[in-house]
N, C-alpha and C positions, 0 to 999 in steps of 0.2 A: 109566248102569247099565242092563243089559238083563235082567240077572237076577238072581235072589235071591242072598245071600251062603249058603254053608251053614249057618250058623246061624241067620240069617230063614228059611229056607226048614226048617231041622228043626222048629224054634217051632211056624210057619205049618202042618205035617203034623199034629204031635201038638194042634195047638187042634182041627183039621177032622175029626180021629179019636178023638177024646177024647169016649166017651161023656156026661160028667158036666156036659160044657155045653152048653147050649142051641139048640133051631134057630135064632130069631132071631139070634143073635149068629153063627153059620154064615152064615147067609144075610148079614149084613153083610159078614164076608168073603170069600165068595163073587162079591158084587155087586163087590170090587174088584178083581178077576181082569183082570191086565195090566195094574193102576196099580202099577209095578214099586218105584218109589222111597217110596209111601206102604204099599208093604206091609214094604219094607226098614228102615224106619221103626217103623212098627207091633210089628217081630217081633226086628229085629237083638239084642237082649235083653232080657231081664226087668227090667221097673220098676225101678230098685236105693232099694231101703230103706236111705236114709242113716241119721247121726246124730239128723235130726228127725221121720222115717219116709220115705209116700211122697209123690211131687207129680207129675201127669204131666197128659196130655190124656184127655180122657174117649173113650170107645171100646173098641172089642174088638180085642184084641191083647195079648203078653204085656208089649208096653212100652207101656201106657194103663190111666188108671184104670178098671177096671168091679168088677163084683162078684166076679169070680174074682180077678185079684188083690188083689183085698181080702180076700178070704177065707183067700188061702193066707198073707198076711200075718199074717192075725189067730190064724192056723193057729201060724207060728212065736213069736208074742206069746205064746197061749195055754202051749204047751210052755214057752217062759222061765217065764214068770210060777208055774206047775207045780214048776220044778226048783228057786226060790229062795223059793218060800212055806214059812215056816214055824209060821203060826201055826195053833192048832184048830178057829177057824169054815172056810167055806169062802171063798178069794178071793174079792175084788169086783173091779172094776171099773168105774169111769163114762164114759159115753160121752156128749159133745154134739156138733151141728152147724151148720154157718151157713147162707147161701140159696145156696149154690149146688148146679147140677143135680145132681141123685142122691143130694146129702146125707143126705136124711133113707132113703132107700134101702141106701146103702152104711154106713150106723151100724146101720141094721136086721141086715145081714148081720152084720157085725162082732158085733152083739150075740147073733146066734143058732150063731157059729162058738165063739164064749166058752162058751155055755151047752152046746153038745155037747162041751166039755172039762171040765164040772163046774167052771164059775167064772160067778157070780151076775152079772148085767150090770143095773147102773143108768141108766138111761137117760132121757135129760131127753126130754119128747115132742115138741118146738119146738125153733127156731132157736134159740142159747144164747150169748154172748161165750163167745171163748174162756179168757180171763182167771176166770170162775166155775168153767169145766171144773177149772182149777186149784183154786180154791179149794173148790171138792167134792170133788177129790180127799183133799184136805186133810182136810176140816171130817165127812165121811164114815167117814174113814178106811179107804179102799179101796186096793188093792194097784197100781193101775196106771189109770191114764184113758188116753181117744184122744177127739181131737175130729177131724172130717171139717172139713177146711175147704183152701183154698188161699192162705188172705190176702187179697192184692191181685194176686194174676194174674189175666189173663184170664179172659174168662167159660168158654172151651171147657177151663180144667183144675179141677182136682180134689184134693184132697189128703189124708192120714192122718198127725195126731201122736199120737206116742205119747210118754204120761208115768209117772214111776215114782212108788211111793209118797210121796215128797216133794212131789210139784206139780209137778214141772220135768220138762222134755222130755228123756227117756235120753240122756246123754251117752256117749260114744264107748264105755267098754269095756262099755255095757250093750246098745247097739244091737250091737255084734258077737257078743252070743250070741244076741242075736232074728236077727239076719240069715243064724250061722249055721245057725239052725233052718230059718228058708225055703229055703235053699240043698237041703237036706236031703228037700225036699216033692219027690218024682219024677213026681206026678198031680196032681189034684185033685180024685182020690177018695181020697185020705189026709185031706182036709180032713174033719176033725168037725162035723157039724152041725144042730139039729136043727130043727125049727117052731116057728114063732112062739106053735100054740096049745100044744104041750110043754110050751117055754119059758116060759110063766104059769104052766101050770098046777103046774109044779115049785117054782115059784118062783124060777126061776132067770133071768128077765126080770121086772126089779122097774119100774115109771114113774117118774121121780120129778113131785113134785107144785110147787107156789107156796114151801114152805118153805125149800128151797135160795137162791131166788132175793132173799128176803128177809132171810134169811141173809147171804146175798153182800154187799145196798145198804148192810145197817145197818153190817157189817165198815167197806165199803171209804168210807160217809159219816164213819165214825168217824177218820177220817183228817187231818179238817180240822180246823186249830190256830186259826181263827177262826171260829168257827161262830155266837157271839153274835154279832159285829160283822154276819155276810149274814141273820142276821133281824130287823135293821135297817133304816137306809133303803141301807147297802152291797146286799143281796142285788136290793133293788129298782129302785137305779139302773143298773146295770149292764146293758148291752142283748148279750141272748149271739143267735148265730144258730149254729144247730148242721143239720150233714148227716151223715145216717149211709150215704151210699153206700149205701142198697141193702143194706146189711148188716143186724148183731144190735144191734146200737147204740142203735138208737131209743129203745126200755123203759128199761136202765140208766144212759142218761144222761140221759135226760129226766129217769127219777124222783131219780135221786141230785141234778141241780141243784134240782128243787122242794125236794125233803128239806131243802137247805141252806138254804134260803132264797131263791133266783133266781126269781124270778116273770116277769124279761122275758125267754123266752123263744122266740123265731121256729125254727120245723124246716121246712126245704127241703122243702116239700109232696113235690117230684118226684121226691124222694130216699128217702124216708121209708119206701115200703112193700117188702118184702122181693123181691129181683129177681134172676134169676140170671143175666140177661144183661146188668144193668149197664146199661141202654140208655140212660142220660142221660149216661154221660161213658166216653171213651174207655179209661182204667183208674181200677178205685175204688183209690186207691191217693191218701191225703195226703199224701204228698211230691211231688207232683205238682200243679204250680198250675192247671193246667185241671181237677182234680178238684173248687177250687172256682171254679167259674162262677158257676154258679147261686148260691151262699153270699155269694158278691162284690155278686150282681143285689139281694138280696133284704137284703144289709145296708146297701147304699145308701138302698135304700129306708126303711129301719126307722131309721137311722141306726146300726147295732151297736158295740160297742167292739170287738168282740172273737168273729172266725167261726172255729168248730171242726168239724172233720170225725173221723171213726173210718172205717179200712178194713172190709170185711163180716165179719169175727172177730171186730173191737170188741178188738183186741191193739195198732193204731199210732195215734198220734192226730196230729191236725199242727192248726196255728193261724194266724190270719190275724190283725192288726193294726192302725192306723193308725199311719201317719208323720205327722211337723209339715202334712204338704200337706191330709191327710184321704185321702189315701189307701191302698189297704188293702195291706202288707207280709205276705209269708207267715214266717212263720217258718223257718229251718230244723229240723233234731234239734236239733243242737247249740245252738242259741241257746234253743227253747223248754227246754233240758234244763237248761241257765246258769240262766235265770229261774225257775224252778222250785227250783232246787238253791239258790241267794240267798233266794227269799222262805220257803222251809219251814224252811231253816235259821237264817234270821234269828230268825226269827218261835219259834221253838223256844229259840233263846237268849233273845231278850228277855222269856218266857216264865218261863225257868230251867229250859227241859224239855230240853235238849239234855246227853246222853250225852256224859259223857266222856268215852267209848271209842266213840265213834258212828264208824262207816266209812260210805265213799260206794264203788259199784264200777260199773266204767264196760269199754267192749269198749278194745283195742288201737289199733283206727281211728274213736275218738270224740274229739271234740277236749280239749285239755286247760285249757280255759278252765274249763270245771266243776272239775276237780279244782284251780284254780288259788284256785276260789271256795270250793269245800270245805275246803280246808286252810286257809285264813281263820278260817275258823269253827271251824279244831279236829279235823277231818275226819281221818281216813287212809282213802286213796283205794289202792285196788284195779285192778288191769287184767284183765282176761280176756281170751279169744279172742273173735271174732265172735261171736253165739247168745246168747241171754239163759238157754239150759241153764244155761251157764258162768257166769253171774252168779247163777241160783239156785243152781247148786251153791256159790258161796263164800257164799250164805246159809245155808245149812245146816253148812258147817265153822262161820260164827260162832255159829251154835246149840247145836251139838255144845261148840265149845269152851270159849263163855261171853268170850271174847277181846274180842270186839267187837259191838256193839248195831248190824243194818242201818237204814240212814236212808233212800239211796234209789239206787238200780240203774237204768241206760240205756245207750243205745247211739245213735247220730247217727241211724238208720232212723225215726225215730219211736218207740224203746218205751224206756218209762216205768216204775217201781214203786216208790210210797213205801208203806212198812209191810210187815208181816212174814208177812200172811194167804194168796200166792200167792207163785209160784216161776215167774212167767213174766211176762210185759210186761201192764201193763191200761191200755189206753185209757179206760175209766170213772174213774178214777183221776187221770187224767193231767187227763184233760176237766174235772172237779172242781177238781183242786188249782192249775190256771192260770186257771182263772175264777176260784177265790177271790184269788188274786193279781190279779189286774184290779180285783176290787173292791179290794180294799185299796188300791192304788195307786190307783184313780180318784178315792179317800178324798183323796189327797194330790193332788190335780189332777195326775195324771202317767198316761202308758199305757202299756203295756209296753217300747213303742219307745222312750218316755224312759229306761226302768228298763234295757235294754238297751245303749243309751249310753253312762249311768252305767258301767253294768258296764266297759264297753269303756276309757271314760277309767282307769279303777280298775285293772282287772289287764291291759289292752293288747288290742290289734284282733288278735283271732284270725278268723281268716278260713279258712273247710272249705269242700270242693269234692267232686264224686263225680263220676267220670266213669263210663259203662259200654258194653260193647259186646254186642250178643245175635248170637250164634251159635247157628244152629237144628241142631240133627239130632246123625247119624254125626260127619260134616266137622265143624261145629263144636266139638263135642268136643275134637276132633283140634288143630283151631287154638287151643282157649285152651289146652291144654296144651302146644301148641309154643310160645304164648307165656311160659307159665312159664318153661318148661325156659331158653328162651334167654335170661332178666331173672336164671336162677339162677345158669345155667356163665358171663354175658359180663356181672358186674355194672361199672356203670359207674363210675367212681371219682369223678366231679364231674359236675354238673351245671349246666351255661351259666354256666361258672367256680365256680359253689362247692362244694366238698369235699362226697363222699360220702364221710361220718366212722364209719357202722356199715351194715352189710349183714344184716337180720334174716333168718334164715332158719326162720321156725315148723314148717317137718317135720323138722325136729331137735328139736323139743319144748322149747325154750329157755324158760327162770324156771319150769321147773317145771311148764309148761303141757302138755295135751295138744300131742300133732303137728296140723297140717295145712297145706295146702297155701296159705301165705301167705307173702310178700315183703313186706318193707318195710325203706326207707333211707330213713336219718335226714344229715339234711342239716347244714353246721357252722353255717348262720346261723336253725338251732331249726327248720327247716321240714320238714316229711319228706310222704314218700308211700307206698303200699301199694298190693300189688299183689293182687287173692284171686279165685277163681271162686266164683261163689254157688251155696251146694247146694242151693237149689229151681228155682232158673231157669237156661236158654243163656245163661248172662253170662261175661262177666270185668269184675272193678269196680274202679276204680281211685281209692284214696282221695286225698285232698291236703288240707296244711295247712299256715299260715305263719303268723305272729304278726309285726306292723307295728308303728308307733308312730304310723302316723294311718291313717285308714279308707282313706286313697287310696296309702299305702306297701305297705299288707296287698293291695290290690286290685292292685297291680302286680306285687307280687312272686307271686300266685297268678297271672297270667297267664303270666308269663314261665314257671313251672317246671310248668304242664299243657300249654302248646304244648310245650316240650323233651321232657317223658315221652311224651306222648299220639304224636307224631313219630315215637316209637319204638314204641309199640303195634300204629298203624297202618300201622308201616311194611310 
């Protein structure tokens, strides 16, 4: 490419002649004059604000995070949130962030583009999980939250979710009236906005204080169905070693495992204080077993049962193990979701606390071992779309309708939620209710990887796989959606001999669900795969799942059917 396309190049005029923002950010692109492909990049379109807001790379450009796009987001938020309020205070809003760069800058802005639309913004002053953002929305009762964060991407992006009065992140027909509001911004002198010292002195920039936070612990400790057993010698034997990545994690999980009773506690010194470049592991992201290194060094040492990480949002948690050898097993979603969903719900019947209408609800490409577990116990099990939106929005029909009692909501990615206090995944939670299970089982001389086992001989060797592939830019784009198109128009009718028995096609909006852009074929010997692009990353992800009759059947028949698919992916 030698030149700009005409729509990076109109972008790139109207940022350089747009009075309303700033020399530094000029002089940034200025300074990139002839880097043809990184301005093509930069400008080919505007950030696009999906269903969970936005996510991009930090920078100046109409396609990176900075404060202008944030601003003109916050611009169409504010107008939604305007056209569907109807009560007689004036809207709120809560905003938190995590550590990464500009975080607490870009909530700043967010909260002062609110406040020049006459909507009161709550604002946590510090790094926050995102999972409390929920539940202040909640517990507040404010008309809509955003938390700043990007999860576990990289350290050079950045991100905006946005949530509705429920707790849960706007699902598809709510993002399309925010979306079409931004489309609607012609400047970024449209944007309302006022100062920070205004914004006090109105009132319309509120802090929040220590009492939400406290709020949050007592809610989300009140979760545990053994809580006398870990201020025993359960909570005291049990050796946890926890890393919060650099994340918000640290405070809420620390003090919710004290609270319970966990006194051995070890935190990844290296990890521990809030970091936006991540510089100890190449992504803070716990599904990834290099994220714990360090958790691995330092629980050999200590001897741990049981090492837990949280991404820097403190929304994914992943867990680490011992096998028979002593050494340490990561868990995956899917496994830590099975052990979780077995011991809460055990422990709930033997109890007599367990709901007779108690549902469990889980995404589309999360394995069906939990549900296999939950309908043991009584369960009726749920499917959604990808997004845990979609799993708090069926917590809210079972609210509404009184139908069914929720128990507990995940998805194979790491996110988690027992109890009824948020509408979005919480790693505090997660962190909590599988260390109570460690103890408990360590009660019985067993560790999770025995209880796992169990599981396996009991309802059969389910075996999940993720494959992905990242595609950067323009092109990328281009390529995972040719990949779609061609898994949609040429599906294949068997796979390395067995029968392709249903062709799911989700932008036809099948059981009722929202559309989107998802495949999946179900295979005739129970195994299936999915096909989805991820809306915050260049991905295409490719799901896989088979059920075996011994560990070493499930593990043959997942190789054979991600070489045949993946074959074709990269072909």
């Amino acid at each position: 490419m030698t030149t700009l396309s005409e729509q990076a190049q109109r972008n790139l005029d109207q940022w350089l002649n747009d009075t309303t923002i700033d020399a530094k950010t000029k002089e940034e692109l200025q300074s990139l004059d002839g880097q043809v492909q990184e301005l093509e990049d930069r400008f080919y379109r505007d950030l696009e604000f999906g269903t969970g807001g936005l996510r991009g790379v930090i920078g100046a450009g109409s396609n990176r995070m900075n404060s202008y796009t944030v601003g003109r987001a916050t611009q169409g938020l504010a107008e939604y949130i305007l056209s569907v309020h109807k009560g007689t205070e004036k809207p709120s809003v809560v905003i938190a962030h995590d550590s990464r760069h500009f975080s607490p800058e870009f909530s700043l802005e967010a909260a002062l583009v609110l406040a020049g639309n006459g909507i009161v913004t709550k604002l946590f002053p510090s790094l926050r999980a995102t999972p409390e953002l929920s539940f202040a929305v909640r517990h507040l009762n404010a008309t809509a939250g955003i938390v700043i964060t990007a999860s576990h991407n990289p350290p050079e992006y950045n991100g905006y979710k946005v949530y509705n009065a429920s707790g849960g992140q706007l699902v598809p027909h709510e993002a399309e009236q925010v979306i079409s509001n931004i489309r609607e911004i012609a400047s970024f002198a449209d944007i309302k906005r006022i100062s920070r010292e205004e914004a006090e002195s109105q009132g319309m920039l509120v802090w929040l204080g220590s009492e939400e936070d406290e709020a949050f612990l007592d809610t989300v400790t009140s979760i545990s169905v053994n809580r006398e057993l870990l201020q025993g010698e359960a909570g005291k034997n049990l050796k946890i070693v926890y890393t919060p990545l650099h994340g918000t994690g640290y405070r809420p999980v620390r003090e919710g495992l004290q609270r319970l009773g966990f006194t051995n506690v070890s935190i990844v010194e290296q990890q521990q204080e809030p970091d936006g470049n991540f510089s100890t592991v190449k992504s803070p992201n716990p599904e990834e077993r290099e994220a714990f290194t360090l958790a691995i060094e330092l629980g050999e040492k200590v001897g741990a049962d049981i090492l837990i990480g949280t991404d820097p949002d403190s929304d994914r948690m992943g867990a680490v193990v011992k096998d028979p050898s002593g050494k340490y097993f990561v868990l995956t979603g899917n496994q830590s979701g099975a052990i979780m969903i077995h011991y809460y719900l055990s422990q709930l019947q033997e109890q007599g606390k367990l709901p007779s209408n108690g549902a469990v609800v889980k995404t589309i490409v999360t394995s069906e071992m939990g549900a296999a577990i939950a309908e043991h116990y009584g369960a009726t099990v749920y499917n959604t779309l990808t997004g845990f939106k979609y799993i708090g929005e069926k917590m809210n029909q079972f609210e509404e309708s009184g139908e069914h009692t929720f128990l507990f909501g995940y998805e194979e990615s790491y996110g988690y939620l027992a109890g009824n206090y948020a509408r979005d995944k919480d790693a505090v939670v997660a962190a909590l209710l599988i260390s109570e299970a460690a103890a408990y089982y360590k009660q019985q001389g067993k560790t999770l990887y025995d209880v796992l086992q169990e599981l396996y001989e009991q309802f059969g060797y389910f075996q999940e796989s993720l494959e992905s592939r990242t595609l950067k830019g323009k092109d990328g784009v281009a390529q995972i959606q040719g990949i779609m198109e061609s898994w949609r128009t040429d599906s294949p009718s068997e796979i390395n001999g067995v029968q392709v028995t249903e062709a799911l096609d989700y932008s036809k909006g099948l059981n009722g669900l929202p559309k989107e852009n998802v495949l999946k074929f179900m295979l005739a010997d129970g195994s299936w795969f999915c096909l989805r692009p991820s809306g915050t990353e260049p991905k295409i992800k490719v799901y896989f799942a088979v059920r075996g009759d011994s560990q070493a059947d499930s593990e043959a028949r997942m190789n054979t059917l991600k070489q045949a698919v993946m074959s074709r992916v990269d072909g």
